[in-house]
Backbone bond lengths (Angstrom), bond angles and torsions (degrees), N, CA, C in turn:
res aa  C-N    CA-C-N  psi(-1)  N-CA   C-N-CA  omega(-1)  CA-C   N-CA-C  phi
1 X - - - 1.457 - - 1.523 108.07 -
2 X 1.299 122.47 119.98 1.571 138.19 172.80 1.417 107.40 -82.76
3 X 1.310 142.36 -59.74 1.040 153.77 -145.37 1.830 122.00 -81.71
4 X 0.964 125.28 92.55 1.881 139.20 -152.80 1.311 84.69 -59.15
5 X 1.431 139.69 125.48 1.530 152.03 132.60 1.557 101.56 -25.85
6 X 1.590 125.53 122.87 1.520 123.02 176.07 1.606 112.92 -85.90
7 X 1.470 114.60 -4.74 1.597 135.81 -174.24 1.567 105.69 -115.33
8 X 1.077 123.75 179.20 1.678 147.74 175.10 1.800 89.74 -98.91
9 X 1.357 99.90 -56.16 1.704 99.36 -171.82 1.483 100.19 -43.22
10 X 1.264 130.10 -61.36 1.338 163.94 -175.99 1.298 116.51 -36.63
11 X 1.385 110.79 -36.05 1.498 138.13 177.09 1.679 112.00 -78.29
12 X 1.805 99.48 -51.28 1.493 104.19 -179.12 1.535 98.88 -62.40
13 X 1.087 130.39 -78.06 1.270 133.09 -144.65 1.258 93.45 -69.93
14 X 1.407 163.92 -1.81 1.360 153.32 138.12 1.591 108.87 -55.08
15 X 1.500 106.45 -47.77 1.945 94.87 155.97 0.948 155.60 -71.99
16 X 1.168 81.93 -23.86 1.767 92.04 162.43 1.507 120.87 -77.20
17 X 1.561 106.96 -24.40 1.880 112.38 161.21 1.393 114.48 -70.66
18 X 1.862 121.55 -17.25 1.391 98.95 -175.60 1.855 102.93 -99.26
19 X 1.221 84.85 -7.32 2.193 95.18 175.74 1.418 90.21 -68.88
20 X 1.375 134.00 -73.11 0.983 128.31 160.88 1.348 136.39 5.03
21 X 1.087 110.54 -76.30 1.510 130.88 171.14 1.463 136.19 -61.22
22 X 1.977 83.85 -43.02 1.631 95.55 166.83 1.463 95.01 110.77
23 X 1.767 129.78 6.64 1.377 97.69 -154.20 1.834 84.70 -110.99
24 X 0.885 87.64 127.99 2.114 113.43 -167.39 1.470 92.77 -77.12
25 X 1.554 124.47 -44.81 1.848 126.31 -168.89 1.598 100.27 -48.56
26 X 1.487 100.40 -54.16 1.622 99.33 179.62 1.569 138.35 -70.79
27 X 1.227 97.99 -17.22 1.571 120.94 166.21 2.001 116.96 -64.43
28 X 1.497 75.12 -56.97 1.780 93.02 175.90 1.547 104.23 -57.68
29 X 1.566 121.63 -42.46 1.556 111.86 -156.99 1.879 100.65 -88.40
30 X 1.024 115.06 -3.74 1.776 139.08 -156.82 1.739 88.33 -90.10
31 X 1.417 130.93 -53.34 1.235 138.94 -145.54 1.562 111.68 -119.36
32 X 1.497 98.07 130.54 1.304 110.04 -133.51 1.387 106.17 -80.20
33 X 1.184 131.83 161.94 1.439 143.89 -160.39 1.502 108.59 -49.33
34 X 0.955 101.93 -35.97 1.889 115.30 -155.45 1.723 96.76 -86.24
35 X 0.930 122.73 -35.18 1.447 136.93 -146.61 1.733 117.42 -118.37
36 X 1.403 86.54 -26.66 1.794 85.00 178.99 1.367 127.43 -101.45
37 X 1.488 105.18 160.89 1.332 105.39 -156.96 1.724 111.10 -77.21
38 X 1.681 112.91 167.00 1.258 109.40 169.39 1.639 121.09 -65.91
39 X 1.302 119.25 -20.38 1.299 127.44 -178.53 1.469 110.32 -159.95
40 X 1.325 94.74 144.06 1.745 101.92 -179.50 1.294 103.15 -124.00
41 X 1.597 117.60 121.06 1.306 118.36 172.47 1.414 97.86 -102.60
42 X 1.459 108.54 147.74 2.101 110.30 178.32 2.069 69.08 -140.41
43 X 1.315 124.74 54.09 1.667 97.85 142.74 1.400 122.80 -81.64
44 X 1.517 116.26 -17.12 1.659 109.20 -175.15 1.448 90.22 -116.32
45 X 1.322 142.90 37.90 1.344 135.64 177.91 1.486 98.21 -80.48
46 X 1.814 111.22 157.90 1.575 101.52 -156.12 1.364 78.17 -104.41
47 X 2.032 105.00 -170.36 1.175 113.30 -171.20 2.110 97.84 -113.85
48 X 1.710 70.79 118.46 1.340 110.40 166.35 1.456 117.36 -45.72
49 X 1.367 115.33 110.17 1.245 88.94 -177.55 1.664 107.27 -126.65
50 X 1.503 122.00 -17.63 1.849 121.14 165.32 1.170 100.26 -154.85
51 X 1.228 124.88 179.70 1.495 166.82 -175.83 1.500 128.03 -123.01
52 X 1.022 100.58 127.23 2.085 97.85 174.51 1.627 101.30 -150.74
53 X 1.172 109.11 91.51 1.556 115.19 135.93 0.868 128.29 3.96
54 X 1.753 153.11 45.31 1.270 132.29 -154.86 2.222 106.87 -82.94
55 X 1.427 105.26 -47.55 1.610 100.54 -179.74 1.485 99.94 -132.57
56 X 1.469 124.85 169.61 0.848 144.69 -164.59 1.210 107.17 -164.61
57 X 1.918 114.20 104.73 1.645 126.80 151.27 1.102 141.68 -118.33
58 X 1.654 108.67 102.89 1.370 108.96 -168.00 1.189 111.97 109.75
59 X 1.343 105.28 -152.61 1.883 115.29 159.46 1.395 124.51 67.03
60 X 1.446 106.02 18.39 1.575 125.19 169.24 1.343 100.45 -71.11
61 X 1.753 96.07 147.08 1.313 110.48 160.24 2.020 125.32 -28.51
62 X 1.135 117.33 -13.38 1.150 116.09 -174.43 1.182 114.81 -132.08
63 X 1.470 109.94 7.54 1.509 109.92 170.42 1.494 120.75 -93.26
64 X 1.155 115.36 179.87 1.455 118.20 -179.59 1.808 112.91 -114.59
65 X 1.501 121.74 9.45 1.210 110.48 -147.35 1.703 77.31 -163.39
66 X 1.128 107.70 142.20 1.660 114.35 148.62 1.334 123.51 -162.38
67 X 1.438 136.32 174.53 1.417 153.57 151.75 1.358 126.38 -110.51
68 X 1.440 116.01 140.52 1.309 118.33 -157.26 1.510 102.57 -147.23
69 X 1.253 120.17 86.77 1.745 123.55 -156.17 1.960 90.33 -93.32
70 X 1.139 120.54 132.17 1.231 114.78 169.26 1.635 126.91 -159.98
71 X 1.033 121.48 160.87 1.677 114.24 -161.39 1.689 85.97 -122.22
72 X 1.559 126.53 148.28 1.116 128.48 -142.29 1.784 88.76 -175.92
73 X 1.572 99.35 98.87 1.443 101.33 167.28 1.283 139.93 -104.68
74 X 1.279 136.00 146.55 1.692 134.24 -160.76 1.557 88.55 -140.62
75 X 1.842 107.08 176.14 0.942 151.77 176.64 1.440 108.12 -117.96
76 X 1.506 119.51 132.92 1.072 121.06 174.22 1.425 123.58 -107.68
77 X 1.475 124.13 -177.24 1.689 98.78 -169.76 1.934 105.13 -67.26
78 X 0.831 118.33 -14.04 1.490 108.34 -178.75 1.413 106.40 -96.71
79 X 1.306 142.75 43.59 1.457 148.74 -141.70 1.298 117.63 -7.34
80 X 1.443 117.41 51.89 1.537 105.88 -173.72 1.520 82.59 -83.99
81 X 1.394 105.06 -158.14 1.382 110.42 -165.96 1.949 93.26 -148.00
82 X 1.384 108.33 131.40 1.152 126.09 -165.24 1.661 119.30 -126.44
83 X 1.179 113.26 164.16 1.656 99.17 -176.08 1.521 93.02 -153.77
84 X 1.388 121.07 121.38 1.375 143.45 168.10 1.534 105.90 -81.74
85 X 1.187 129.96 123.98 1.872 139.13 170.87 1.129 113.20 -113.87
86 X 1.053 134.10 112.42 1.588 116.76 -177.55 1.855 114.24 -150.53
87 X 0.789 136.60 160.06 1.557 129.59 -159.69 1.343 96.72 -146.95
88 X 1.406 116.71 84.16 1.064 137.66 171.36 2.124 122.51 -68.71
89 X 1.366 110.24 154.09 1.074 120.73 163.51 1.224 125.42 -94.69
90 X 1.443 135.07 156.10 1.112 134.99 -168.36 1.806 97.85 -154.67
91 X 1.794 120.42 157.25 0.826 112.72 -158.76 1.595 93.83 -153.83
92 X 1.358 133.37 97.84 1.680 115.34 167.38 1.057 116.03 -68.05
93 X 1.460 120.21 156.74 1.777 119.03 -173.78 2.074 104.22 -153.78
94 X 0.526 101.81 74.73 1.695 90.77 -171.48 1.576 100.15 128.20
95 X 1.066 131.88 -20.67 1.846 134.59 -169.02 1.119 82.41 109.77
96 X 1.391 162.03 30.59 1.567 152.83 -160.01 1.739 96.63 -149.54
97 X 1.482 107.04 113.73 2.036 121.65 161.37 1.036 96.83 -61.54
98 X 1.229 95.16 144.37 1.601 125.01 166.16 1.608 109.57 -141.14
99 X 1.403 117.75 142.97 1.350 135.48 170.05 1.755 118.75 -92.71
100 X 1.222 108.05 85.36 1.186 123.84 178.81 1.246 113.96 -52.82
101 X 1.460 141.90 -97.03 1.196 150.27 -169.35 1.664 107.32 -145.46
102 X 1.679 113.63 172.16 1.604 99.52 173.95 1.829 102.17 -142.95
103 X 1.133 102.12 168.00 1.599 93.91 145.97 1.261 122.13 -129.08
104 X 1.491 117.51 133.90 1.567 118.58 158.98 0.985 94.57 -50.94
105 X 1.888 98.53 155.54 1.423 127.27 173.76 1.336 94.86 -130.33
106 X 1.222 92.45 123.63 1.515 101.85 169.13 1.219 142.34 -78.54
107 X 1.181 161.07 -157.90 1.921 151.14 -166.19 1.454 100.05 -106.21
């Protein structure tokens, strides 16, 4: 992915297409200096299968700060079916999102 997300929203759902995909370069370049890891392995990453938006704070094109609460479902190797929640941070720095850190939310 070439193209800078102008939102936080914008940001998630471009990661969740490269989790998706598998492609780790874009994950790594997505996540912000302070916070990301030295290496990202996605060989046992499950299969992605949607996205849902649950809240949204902030994270306009003109903000500096956002939240991005969202439920995010996969398949695992035994096809059960799983659901990731998590309410992530986000951070602009340059006119450029970044994915800070998140928390699962639990049931």
């Amino acid at each position: 992915m070439t193209d800078q997300p102008a939102t936080a929203e914008g940001l998630m759902r471009s990661r969740f297409a490269a989790f998706r995909s598998g492609d780790a370069g874009w994950l790594v370049a997505t996540w912000h200096p302070s916070t990301r890891p030295d290496d990202l392995d996605l060989s046992d990453n499950p299969r992605w299968r949607g996205l849902q938006i649950v809240d949204v704070v902030d994270g306009a094109a003109t903000d500096t700060t956002g939240v991005v609460e969202f439920r995010a479902t996969y398949l695992d190797d035994d096809g059960a079916l799983g659901v990731l929640h998590e309410r992530s941070r986000f951070v602009r720095e340059d006119g450029r999102w970044y994915y800070v850190d998140g928390d699962i939310q639990l049931p």
